[in-house]
Phi, psi and omega in degrees: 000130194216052145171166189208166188218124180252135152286127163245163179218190204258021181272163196273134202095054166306299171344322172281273187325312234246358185254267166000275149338298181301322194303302169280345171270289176338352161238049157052009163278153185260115179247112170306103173235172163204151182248153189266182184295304209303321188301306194294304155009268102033267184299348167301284189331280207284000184244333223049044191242109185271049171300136178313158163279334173285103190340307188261021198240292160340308194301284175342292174283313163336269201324339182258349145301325194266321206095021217226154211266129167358095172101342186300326201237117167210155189243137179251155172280141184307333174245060183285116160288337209279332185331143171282354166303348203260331187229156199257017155289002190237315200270153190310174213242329175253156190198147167217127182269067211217113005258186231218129156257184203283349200286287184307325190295327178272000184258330187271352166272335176254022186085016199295311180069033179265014166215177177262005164299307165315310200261357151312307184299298193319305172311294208278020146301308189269002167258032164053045179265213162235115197230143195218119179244161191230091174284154151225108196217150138208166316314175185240131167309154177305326179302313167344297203270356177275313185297343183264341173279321174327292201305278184358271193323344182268339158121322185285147203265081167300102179238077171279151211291071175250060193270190204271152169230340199293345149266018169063056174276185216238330202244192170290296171310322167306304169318280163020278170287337191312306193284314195292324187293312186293320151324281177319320178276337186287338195285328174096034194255151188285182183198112199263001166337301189220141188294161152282127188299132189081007171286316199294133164274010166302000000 
């Protein structure tokens, strides 16, 4: 796989997105990203992560958070048009929305595209890619859940931000990894995150 384009939105669980990041660039993937205003937000509040607003001053910082190698990590404006996320001749084939809020989850079910996170899902929909969303909402309204059975059906991975405890973490990041390694099996990148159940030698 040799790029992937992650969306943060504006929904609770940066942490996740921002886990996420480290993850594909330490397995050597070129990651497209893009953030909503709400996203930036988001990551203030709950990570203490003041990413810039300016694309490239954002790329700069991501990419040196991340760790990630020259040209590897670039970040787009919600309205770059010009972004290759914007056609489905540029853009990677793969997208994870993480974490989705219910807003972005009901605008990429009806086609809306008014930014360029919306319009990033809409390509690797109609170029039959792979789109994988990580809502973190509860409860979820009847609208919710219609809107995520639409998406299903078409074939996109409703992965909500639910994690697991039988492995007994400990810390905040174990949560964390808990969510991002199911991410990571849905991408099909190996992942040393979490043991496979019946695995663990605990």
């Amino acid at each position: 796989m040799s790029a992937i384009t992650v969306a943060m939105t504006g929904a609770s669980g940066a942490q996740y997105g921002l886990r996420l990041l480290e993850c594909l660039v330490a397995a050597g993937i070129e990651v497209h990203v893009t953030l909503t205003r709400a996203a930036h937000v988001v990551l203030a509040t709950e990570a203490d992560c003041a990413v810039p607003g300016r694309a490239a001053d954002a790329t700069r910082f991501l990419a040196g958070r991340c760790g990630a190698q020259p040209g590897q990590l670039r970040v787009y404006g919600e309205e770059e048009w010009t972004s290759p996320l914007a056609s489905g001749s540029g853009a990677p084939r793969t997208m994870v929305v993480v974490p989705c809020s219910m807003g972005t989850l009901s605008a990429i079910a009806s086609g809306a595209s008014e930014n360029l996170t919306e319009r990033a899902a809409d390509v690797v929909l109609k170029e039959h890619g792979k789109l994988v969303l990580v809502p973190r909402e509860t409860p979820f309204s009847a609208i919710h859940l219609e809107n995520m059975l639409k998406l299903a059906r078409l074939g996109v991975a409703i992965l909500p931000a639910n994690p697991g405890f039988y492995h007994r973490p400990e810390r905040v990041a174990e949560i964390v990894d808990f969510v991002v390694a199911r991410v990571l099996d849905q991408l099909g990148i190996a992942q040393k995150l979490m043991p496979r159940w019946g695995r663990d030698p605990r």
